[in-house]
Jmol script that loads the backbone (N, CA, C; Angstrom):
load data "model"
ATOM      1  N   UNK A   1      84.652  90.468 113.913  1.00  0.00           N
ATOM      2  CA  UNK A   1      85.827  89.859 114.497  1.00  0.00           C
ATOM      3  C   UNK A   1      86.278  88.714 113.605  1.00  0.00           C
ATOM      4  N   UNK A   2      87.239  88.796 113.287  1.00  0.00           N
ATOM      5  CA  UNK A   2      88.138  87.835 112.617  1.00  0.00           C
ATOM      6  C   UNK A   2      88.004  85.928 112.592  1.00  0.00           C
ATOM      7  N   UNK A   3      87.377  85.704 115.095  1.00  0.00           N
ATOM      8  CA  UNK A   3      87.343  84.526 115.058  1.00  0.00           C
ATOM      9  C   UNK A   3      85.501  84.116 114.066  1.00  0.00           C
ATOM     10  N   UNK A   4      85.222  85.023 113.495  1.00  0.00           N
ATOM     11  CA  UNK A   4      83.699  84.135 112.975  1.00  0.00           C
ATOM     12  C   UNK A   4      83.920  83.383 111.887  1.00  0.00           C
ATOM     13  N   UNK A   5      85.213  83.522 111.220  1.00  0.00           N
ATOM     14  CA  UNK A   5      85.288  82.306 110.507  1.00  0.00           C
ATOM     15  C   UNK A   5      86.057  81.676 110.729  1.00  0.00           C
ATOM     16  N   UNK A   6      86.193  80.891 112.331  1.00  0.00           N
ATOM     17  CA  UNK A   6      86.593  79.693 112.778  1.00  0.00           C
ATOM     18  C   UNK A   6      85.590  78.431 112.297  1.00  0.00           C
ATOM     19  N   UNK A   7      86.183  77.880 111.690  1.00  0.00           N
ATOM     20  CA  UNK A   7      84.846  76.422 111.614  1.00  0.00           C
ATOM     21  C   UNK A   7      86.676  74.802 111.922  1.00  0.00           C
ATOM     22  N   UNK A   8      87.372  74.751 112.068  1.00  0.00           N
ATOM     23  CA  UNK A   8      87.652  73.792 112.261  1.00  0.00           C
ATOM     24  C   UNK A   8      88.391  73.330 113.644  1.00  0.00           C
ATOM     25  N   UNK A   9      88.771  72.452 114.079  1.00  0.00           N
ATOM     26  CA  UNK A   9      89.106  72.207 115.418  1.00  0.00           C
ATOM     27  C   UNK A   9      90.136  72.534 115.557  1.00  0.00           C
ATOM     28  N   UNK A  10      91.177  72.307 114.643  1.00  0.00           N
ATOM     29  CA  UNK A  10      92.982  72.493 114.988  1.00  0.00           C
ATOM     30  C   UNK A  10      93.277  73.186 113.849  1.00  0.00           C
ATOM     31  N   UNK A  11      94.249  74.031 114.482  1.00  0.00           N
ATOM     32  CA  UNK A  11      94.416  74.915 113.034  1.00  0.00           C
ATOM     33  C   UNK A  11      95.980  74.643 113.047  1.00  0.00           C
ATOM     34  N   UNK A  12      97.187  74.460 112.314  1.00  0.00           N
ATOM     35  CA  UNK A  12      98.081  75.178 112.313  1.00  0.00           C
ATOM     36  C   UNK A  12      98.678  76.580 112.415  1.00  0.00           C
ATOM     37  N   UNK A  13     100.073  76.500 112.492  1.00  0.00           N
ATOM     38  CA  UNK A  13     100.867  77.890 112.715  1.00  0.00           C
ATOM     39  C   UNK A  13     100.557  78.539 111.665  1.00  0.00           C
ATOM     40  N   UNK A  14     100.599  78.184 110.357  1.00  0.00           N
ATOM     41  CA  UNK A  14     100.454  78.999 108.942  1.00  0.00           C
ATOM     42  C   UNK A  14      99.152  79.375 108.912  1.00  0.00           C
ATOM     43  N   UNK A  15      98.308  78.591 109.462  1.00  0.00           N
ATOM     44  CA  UNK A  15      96.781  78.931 109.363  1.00  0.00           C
ATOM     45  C   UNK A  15      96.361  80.291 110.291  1.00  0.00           C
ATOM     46  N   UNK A  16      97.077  79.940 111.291  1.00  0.00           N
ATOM     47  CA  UNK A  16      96.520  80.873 112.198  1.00  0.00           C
ATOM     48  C   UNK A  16      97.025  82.311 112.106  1.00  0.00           C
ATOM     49  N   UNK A  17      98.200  82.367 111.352  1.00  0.00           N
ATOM     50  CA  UNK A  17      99.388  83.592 110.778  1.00  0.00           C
ATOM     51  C   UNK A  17      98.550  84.043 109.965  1.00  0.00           C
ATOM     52  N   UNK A  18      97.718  83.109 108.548  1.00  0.00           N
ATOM     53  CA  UNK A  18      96.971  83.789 108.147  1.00  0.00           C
ATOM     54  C   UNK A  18      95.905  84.664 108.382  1.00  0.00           C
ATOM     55  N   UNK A  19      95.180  83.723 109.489  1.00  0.00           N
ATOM     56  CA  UNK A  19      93.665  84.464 109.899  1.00  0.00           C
ATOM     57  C   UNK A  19      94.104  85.806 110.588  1.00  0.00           C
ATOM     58  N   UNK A  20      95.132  85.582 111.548  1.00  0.00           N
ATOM     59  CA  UNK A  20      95.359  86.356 112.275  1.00  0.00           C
ATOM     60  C   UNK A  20      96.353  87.792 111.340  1.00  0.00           C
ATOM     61  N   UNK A  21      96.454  88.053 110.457  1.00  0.00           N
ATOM     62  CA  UNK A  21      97.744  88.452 110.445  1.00  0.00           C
ATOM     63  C   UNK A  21      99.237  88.608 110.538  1.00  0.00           C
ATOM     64  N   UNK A  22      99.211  88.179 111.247  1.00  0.00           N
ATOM     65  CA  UNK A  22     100.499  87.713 112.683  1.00  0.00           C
ATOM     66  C   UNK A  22     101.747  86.658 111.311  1.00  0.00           C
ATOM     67  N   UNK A  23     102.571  87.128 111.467  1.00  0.00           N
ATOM     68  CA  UNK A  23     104.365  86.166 111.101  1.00  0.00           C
ATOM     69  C   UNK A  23     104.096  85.292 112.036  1.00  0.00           C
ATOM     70  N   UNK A  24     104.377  84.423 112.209  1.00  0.00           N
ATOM     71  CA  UNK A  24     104.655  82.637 112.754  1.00  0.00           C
ATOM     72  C   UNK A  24     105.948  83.303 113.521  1.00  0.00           C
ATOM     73  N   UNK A  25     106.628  83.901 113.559  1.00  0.00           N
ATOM     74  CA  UNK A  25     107.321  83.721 114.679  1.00  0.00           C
ATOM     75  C   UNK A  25     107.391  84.949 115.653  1.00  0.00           C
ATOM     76  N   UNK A  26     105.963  85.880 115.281  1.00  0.00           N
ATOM     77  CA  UNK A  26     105.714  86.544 116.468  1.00  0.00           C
ATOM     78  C   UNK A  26     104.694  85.593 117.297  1.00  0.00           C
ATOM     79  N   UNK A  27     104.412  84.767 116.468  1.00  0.00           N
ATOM     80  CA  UNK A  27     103.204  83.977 117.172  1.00  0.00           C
ATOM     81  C   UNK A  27     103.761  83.131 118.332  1.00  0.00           C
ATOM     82  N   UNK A  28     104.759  82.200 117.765  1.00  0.00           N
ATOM     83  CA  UNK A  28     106.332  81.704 118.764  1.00  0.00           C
ATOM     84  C   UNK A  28     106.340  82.261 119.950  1.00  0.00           C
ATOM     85  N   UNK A  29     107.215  83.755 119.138  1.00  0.00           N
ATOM     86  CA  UNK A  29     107.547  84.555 121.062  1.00  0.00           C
ATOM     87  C   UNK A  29     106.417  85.361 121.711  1.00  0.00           C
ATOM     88  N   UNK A  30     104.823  84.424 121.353  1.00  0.00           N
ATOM     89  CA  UNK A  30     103.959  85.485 122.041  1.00  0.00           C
ATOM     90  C   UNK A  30     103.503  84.092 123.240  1.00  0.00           C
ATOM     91  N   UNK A  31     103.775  83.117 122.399  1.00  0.00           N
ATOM     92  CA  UNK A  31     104.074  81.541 123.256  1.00  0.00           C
ATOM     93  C   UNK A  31     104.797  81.554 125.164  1.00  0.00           C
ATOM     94  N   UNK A  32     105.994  82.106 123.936  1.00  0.00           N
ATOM     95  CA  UNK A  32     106.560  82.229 125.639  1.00  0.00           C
ATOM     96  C   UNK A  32     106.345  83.091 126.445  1.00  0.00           C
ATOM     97  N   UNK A  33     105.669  84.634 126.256  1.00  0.00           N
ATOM     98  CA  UNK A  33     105.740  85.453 127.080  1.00  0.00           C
ATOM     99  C   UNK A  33     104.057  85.354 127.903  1.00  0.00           C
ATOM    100  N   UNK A  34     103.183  84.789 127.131  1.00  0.00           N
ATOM    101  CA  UNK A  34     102.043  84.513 127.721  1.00  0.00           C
ATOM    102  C   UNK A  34     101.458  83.452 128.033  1.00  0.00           C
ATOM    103  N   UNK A  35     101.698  83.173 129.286  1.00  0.00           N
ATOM    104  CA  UNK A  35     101.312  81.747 129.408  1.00  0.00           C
ATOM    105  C   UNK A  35      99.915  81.559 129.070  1.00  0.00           C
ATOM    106  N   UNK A  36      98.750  82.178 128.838  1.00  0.00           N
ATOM    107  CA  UNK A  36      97.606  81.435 129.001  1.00  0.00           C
ATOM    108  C   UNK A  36      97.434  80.982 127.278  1.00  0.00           C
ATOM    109  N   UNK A  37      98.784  81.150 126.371  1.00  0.00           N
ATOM    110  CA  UNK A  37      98.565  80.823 124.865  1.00  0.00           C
ATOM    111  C   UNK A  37      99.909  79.519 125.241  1.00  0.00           C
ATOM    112  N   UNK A  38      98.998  78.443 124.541  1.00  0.00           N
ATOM    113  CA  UNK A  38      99.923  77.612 125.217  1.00  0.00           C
ATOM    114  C   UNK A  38      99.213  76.082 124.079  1.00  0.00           C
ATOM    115  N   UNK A  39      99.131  76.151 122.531  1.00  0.00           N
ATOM    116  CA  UNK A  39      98.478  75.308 121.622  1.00  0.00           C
ATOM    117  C   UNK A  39      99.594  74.601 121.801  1.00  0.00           C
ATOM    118  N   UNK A  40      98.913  72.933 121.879  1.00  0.00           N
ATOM    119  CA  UNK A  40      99.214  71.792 122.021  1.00  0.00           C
ATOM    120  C   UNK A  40     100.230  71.519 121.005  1.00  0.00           C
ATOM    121  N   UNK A  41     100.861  70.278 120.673  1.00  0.00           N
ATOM    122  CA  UNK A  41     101.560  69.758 119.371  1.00  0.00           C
ATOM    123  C   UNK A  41     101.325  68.225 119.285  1.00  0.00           C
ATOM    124  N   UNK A  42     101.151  67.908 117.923  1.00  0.00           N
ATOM    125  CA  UNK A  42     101.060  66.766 117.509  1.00  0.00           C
ATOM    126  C   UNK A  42     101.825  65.834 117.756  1.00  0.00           C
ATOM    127  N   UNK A  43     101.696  64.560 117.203  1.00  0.00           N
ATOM    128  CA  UNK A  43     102.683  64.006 117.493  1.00  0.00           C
ATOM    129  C   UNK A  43     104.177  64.043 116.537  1.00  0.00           C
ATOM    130  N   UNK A  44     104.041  64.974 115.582  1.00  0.00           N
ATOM    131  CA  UNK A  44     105.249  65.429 114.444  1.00  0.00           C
ATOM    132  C   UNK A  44     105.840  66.700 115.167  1.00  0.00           C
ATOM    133  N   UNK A  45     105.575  67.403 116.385  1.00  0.00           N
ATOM    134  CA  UNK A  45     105.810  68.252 117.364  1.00  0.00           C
ATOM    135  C   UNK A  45     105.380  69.668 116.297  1.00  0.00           C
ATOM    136  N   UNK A  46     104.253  69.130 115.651  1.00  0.00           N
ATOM    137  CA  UNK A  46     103.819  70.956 115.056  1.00  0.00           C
ATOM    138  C   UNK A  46     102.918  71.543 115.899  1.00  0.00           C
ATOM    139  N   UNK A  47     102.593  72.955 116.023  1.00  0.00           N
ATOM    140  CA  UNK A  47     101.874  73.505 117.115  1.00  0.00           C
ATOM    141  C   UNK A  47     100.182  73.385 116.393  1.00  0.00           C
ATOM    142  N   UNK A  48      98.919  72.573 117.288  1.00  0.00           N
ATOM    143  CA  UNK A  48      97.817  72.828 117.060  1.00  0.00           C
ATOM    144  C   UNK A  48      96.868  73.806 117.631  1.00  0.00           C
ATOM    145  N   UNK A  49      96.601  74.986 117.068  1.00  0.00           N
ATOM    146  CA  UNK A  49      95.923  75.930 117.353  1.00  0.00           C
ATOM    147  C   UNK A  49      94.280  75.893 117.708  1.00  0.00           C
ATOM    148  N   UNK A  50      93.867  75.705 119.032  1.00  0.00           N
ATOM    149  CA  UNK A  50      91.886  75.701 118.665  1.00  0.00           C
ATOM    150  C   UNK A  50      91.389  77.164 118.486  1.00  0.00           C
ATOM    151  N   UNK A  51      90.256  77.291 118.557  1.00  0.00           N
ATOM    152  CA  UNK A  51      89.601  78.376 118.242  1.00  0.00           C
ATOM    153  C   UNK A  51      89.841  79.185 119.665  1.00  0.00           C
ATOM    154  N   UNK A  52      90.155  78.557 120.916  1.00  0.00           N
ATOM    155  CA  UNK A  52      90.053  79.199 121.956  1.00  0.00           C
ATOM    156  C   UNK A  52      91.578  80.308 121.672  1.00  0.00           C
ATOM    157  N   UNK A  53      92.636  78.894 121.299  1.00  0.00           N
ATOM    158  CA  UNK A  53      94.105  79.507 121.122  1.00  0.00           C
ATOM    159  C   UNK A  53      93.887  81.008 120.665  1.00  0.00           C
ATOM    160  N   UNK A  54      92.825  80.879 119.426  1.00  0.00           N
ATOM    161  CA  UNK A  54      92.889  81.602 118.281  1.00  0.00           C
ATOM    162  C   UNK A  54      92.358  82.982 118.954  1.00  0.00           C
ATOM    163  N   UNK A  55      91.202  82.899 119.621  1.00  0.00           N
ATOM    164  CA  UNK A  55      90.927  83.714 120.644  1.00  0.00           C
ATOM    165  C   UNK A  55      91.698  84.906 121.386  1.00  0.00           C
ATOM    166  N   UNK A  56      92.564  83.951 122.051  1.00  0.00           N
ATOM    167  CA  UNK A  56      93.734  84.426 122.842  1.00  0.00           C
ATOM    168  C   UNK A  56      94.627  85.302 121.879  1.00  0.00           C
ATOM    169  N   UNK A  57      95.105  84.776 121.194  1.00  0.00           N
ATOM    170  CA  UNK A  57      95.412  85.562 120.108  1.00  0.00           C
ATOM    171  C   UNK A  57      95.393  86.859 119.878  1.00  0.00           C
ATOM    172  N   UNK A  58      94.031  87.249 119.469  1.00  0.00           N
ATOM    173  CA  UNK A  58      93.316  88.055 118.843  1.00  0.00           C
ATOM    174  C   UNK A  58      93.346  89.051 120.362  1.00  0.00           C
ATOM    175  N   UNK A  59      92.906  88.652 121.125  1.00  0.00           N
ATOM    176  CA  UNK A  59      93.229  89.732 122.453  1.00  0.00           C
ATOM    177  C   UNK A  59      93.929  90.186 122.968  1.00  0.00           C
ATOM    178  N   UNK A  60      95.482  89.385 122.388  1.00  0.00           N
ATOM    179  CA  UNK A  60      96.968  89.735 122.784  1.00  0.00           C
ATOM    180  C   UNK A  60      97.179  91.042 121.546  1.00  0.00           C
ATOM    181  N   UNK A  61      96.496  90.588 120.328  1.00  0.00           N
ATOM    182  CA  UNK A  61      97.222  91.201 119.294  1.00  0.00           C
ATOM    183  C   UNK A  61      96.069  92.760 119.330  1.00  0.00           C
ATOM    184  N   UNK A  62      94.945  92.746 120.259  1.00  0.00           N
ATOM    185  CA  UNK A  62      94.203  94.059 120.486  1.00  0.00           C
ATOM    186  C   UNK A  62      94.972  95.125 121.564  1.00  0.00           C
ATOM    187  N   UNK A  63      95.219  94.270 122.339  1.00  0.00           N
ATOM    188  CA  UNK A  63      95.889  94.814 123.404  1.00  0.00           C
ATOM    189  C   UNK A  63      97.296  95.580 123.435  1.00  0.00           C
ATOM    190  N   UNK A  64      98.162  94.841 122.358  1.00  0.00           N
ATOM    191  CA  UNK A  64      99.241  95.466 121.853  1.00  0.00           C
ATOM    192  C   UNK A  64      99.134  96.317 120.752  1.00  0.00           C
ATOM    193  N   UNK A  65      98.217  96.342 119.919  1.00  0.00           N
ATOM    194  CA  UNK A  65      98.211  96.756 118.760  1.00  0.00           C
ATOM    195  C   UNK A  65      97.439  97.940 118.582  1.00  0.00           C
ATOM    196  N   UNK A  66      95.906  97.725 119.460  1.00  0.00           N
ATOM    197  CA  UNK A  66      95.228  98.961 119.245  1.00  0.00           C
ATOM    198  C   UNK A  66      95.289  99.491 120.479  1.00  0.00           C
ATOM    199  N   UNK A  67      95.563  99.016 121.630  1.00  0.00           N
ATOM    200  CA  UNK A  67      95.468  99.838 122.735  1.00  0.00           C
ATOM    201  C   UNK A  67      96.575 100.205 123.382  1.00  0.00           C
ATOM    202  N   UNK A  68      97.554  99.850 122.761  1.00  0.00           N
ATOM    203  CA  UNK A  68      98.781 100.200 123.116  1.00  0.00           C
ATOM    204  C   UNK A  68      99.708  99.568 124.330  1.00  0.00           C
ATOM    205  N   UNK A  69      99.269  98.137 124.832  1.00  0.00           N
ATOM    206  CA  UNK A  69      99.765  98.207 126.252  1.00  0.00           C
ATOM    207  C   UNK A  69     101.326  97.549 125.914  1.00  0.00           C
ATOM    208  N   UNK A  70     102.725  97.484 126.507  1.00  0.00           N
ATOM    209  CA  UNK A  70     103.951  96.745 126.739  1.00  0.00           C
ATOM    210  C   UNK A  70     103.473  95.389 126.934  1.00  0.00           C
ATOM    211  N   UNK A  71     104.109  94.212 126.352  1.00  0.00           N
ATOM    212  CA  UNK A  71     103.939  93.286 127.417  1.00  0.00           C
ATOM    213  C   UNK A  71     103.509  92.697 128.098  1.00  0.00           C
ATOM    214  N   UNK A  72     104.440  93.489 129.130  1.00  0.00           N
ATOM    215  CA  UNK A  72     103.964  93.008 130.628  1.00  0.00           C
ATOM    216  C   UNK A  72     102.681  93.803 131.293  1.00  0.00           C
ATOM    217  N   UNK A  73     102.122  94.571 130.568  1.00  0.00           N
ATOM    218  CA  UNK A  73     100.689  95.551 130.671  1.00  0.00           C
ATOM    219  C   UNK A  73      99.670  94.774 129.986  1.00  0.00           C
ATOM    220  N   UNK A  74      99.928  93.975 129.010  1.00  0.00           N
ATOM    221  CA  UNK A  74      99.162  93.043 128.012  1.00  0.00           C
ATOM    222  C   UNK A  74      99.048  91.985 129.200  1.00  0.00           C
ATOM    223  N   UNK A  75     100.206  91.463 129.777  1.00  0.00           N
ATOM    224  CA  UNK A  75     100.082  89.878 130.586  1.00  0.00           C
ATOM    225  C   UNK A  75      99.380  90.222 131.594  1.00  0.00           C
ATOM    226  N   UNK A  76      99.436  90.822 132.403  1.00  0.00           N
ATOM    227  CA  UNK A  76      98.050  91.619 133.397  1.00  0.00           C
ATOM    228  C   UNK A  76      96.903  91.714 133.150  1.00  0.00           C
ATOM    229  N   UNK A  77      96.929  92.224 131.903  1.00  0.00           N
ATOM    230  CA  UNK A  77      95.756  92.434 131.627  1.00  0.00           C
ATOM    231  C   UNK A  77      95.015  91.316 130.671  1.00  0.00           C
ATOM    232  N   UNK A  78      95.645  90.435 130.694  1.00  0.00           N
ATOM    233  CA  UNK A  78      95.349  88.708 130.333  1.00  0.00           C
ATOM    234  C   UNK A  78      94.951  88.340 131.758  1.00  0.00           C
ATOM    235  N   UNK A  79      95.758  88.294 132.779  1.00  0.00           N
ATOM    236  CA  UNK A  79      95.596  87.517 133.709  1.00  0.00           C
ATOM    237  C   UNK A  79      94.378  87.890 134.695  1.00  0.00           C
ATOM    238  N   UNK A  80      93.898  89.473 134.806  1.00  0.00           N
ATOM    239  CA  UNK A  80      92.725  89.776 135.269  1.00  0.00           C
ATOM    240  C   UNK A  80      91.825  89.498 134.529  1.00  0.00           C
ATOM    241  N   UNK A  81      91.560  89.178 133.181  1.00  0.00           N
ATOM    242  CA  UNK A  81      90.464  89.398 132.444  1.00  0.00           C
ATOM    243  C   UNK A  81      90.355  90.430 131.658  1.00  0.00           C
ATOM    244  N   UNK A  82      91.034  91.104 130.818  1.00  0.00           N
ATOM    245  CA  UNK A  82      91.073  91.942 129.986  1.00  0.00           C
ATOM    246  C   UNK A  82      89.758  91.506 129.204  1.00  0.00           C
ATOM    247  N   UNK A  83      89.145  92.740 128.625  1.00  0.00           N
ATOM    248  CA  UNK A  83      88.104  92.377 127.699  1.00  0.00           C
ATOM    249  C   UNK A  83      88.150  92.042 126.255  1.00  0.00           C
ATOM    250  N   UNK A  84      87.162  91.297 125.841  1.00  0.00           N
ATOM    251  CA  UNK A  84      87.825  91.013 124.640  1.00  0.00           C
ATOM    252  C   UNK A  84      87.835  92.523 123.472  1.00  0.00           C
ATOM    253  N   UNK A  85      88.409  92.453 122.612  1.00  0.00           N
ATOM    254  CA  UNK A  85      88.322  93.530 121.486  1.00  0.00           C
ATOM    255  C   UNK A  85      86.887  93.395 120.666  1.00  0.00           C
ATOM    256  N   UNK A  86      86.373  94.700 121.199  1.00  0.00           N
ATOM    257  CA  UNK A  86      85.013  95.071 120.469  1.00  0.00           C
ATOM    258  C   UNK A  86      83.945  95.230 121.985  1.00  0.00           C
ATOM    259  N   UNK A  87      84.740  94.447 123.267  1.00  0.00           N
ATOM    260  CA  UNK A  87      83.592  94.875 124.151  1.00  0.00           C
ATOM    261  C   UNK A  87      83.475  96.540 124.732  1.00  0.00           C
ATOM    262  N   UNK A  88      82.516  96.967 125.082  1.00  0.00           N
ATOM    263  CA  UNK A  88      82.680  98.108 125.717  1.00  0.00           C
ATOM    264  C   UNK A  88      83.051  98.422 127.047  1.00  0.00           C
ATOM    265  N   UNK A  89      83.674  99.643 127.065  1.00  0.00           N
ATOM    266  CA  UNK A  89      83.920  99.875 127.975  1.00  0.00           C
ATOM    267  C   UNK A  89      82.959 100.981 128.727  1.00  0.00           C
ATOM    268  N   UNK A  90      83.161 100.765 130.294  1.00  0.00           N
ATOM    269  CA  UNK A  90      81.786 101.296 131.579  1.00  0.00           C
ATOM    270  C   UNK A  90      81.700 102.661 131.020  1.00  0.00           C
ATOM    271  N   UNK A  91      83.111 103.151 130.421  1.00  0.00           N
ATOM    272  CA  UNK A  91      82.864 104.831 129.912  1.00  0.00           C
ATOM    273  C   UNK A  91      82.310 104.838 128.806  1.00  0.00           C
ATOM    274  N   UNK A  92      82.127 104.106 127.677  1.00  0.00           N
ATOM    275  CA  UNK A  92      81.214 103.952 126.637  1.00  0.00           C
ATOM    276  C   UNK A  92      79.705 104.115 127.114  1.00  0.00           C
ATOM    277  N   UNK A  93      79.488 102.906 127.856  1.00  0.00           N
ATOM    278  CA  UNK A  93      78.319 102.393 128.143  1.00  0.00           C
ATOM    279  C   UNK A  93      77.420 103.654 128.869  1.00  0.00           C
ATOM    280  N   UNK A  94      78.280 104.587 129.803  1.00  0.00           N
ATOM    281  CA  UNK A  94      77.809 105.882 130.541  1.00  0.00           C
ATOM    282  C   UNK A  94      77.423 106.767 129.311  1.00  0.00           C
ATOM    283  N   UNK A  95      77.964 106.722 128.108  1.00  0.00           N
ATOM    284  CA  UNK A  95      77.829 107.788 127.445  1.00  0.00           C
ATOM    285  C   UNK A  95      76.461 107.085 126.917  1.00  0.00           C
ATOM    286  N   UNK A  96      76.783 106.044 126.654  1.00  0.00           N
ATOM    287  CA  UNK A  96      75.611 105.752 125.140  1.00  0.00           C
ATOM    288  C   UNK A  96      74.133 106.173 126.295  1.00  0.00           C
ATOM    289  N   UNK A  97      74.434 105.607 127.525  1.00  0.00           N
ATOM    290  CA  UNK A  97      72.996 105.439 128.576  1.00  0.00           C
ATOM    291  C   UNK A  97      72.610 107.370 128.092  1.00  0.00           C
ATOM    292  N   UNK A  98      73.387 108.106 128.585  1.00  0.00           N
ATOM    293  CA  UNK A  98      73.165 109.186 128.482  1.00  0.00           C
ATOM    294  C   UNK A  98      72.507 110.111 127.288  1.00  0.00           C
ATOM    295  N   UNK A  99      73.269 109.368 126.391  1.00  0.00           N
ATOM    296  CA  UNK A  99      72.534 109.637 125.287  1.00  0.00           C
ATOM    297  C   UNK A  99      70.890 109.361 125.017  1.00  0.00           C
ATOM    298  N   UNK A 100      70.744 108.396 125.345  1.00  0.00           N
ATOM    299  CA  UNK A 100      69.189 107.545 124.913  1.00  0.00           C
ATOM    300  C   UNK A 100      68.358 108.180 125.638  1.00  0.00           C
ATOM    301  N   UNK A 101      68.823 108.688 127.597  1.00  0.00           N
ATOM    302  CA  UNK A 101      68.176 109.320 127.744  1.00  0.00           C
ATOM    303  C   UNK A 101      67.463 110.386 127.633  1.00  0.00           C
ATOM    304  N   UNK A 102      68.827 111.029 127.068  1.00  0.00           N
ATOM    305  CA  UNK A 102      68.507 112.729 126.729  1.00  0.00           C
ATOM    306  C   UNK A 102      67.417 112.492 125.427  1.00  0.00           C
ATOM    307  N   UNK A 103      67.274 111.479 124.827  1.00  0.00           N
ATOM    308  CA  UNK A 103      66.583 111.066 123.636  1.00  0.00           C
ATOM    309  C   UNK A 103      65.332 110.776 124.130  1.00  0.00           C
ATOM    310  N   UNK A 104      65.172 110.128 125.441  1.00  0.00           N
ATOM    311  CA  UNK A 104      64.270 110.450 125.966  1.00  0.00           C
ATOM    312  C   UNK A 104      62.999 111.022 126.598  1.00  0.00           C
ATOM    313  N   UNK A 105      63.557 112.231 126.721  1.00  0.00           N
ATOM    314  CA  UNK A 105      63.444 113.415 127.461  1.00  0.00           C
ATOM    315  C   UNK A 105      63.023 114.230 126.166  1.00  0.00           C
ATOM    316  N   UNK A 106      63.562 113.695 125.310  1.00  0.00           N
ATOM    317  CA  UNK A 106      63.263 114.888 124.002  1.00  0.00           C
ATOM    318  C   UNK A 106      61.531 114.840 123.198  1.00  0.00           C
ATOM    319  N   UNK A 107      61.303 113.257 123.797  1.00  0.00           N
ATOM    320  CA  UNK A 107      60.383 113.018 122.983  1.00  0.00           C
ATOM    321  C   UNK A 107      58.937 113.222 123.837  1.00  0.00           C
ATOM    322  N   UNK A 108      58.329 113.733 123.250  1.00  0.00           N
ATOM    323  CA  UNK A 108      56.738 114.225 123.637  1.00  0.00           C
ATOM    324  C   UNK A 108      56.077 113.060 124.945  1.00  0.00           C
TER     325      UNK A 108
END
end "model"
wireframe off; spacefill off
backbone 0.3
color backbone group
């Protein structure tokens, strides 16, 4: 995952465009449509990004990007707790169990 090389407290917009991929002004209108991304500003009114921001981020940009959701399917699924990108899912987890067992079963 991308956030493991977070090491500083505040990042800027350019910084975080970098880590992230992301143009600075999808980062903007991802501002307004999701409230729980919501990095502070200095007192020069530039936006400071933490690692949590950066976080958020990264789960907006999984959610739209690899899993396909609209939006307003992304903001839902922010606001219940969407998982982060890379956790598994209960249908993964059924398979892998299944597997180990049958691996199980195989062995003497």
């Amino acid at each position: 995952m991308k956030t493991d090389t977070i090491k500083k407290l505040y990042y800027s917009i350019s910084e975080v465009s970098e880590i992230t991929g992301l143009k600075a002004h999808v980062l903007r209108y991802w501002e307004t449509e999701f409230e729980q991304l919501r990095p502070k500003k200095n007192r020069a009114g530039n936006r400071t990004y933490t690692a949590r921001d950066i976080e958020i981020v990264e789960r907006i940009q999984h959610l739209l990007r690899d899993e396909k959701y609209t939006i307003e399917g992304a903001r839902q699924a922010l606001a219940r707790g969407a998982p982060a990108p890379g956790a598994a899912s209960h249908e993964e987890l059924a398979e892998l169990r299944a597997f180990l067992e049958d691996v199980l079963n195989r062995l003497p």
